[in-house]
C-alpha positions as CSV (number, residue, x, y, z in Angstrom):
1,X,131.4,105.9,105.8
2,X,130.2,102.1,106.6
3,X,126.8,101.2,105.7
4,X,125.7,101.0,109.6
5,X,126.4,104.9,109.4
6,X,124.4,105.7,106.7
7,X,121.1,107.6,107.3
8,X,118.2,105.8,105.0
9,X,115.3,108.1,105.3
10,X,112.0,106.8,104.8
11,X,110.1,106.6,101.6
12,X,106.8,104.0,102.5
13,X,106.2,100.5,102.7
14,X,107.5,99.8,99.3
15,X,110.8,101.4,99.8
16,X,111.4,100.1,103.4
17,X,110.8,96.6,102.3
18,X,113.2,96.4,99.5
19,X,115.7,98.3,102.1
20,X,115.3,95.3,104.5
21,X,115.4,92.4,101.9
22,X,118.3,94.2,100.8
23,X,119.7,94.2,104.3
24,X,118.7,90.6,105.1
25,X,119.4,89.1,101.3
26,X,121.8,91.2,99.5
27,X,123.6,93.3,101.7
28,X,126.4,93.3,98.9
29,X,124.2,95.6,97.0
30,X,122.7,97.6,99.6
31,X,126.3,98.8,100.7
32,X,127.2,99.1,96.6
33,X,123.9,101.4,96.1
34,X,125.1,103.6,99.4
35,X,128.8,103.8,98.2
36,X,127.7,105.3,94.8
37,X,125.2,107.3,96.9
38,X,122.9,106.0,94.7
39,X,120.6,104.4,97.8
40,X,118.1,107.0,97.9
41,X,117.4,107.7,94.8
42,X,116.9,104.2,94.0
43,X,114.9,103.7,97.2
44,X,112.3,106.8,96.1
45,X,112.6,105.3,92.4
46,X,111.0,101.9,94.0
47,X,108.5,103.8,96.4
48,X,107.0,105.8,93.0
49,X,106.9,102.5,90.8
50,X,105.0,100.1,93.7
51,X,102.5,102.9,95.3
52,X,101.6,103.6,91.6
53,X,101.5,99.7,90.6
54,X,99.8,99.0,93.9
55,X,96.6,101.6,92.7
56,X,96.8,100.6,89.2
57,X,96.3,96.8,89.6
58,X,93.8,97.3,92.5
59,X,91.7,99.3,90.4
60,X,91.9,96.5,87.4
61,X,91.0,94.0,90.3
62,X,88.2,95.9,91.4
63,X,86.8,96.4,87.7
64,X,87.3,92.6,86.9
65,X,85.4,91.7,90.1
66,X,82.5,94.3,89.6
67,X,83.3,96.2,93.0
68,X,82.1,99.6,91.9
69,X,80.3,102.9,93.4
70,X,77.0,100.7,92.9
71,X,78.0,98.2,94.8
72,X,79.4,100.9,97.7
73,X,76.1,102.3,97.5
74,X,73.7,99.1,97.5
75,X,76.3,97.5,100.4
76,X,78.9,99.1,101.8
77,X,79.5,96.8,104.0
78,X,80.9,94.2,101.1
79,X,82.3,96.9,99.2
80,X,84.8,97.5,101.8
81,X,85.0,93.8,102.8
82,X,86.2,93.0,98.9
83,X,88.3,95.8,98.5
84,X,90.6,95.2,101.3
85,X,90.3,91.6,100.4
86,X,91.7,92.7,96.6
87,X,94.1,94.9,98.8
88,X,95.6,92.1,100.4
89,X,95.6,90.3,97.6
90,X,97.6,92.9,95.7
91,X,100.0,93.7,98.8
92,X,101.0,90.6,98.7
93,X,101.6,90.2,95.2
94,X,103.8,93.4,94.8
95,X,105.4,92.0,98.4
96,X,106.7,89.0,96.4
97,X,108.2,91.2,93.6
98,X,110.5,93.3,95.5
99,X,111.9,90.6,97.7
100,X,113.2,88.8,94.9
């Protein structure tokens, strides 16, 4: 079966944007990782590790920063406005990892 035939499924974010730096980068790999039908396993592997790596280091964000349930309470409106900020910040850190 050629790579173009295989059926990825879809994990999340973190998974389809390993799959396409794979695709675009290393397609070497991505074709080895199908081969050994290996690819989804190792995509669901990557999902797990960067949605639970994604919560983990916003919530150390939002502790260093002091955006806590007193804040949300005393003004939501900058609550929300620094957590997506830390978010983004995050997404874009974990974004860097797995296209590398």
């Amino acid at each position: 079966m050629k790579l173009e035939e295989y059926e990825i499924p879809y994990f999340g974010m973190w998974s389809d944007l390993r799959k396409k730096f794979l695709q675009e980068e290393k397609p070497e790999d991505l074709a080895e990782l199908a081969s050994e039908n290996m690819l989804v396993e190792y995509l669901s592997g990557i999902e797990d590790k960067y949605s639970d790596r994604f919560e983990e280091l916003v919530e150390r964000q939002m502790e260093r920063e002091g955006v806590d349930e007193e804040l949300k309470i005393k003004n939501p409106l900058e609550w929300v406005g620094r957590v997506n900020n830390i978010r983004s910040q995050v997404r874009e850190i974990l974004t860097e990892e797995i296209c590398s």
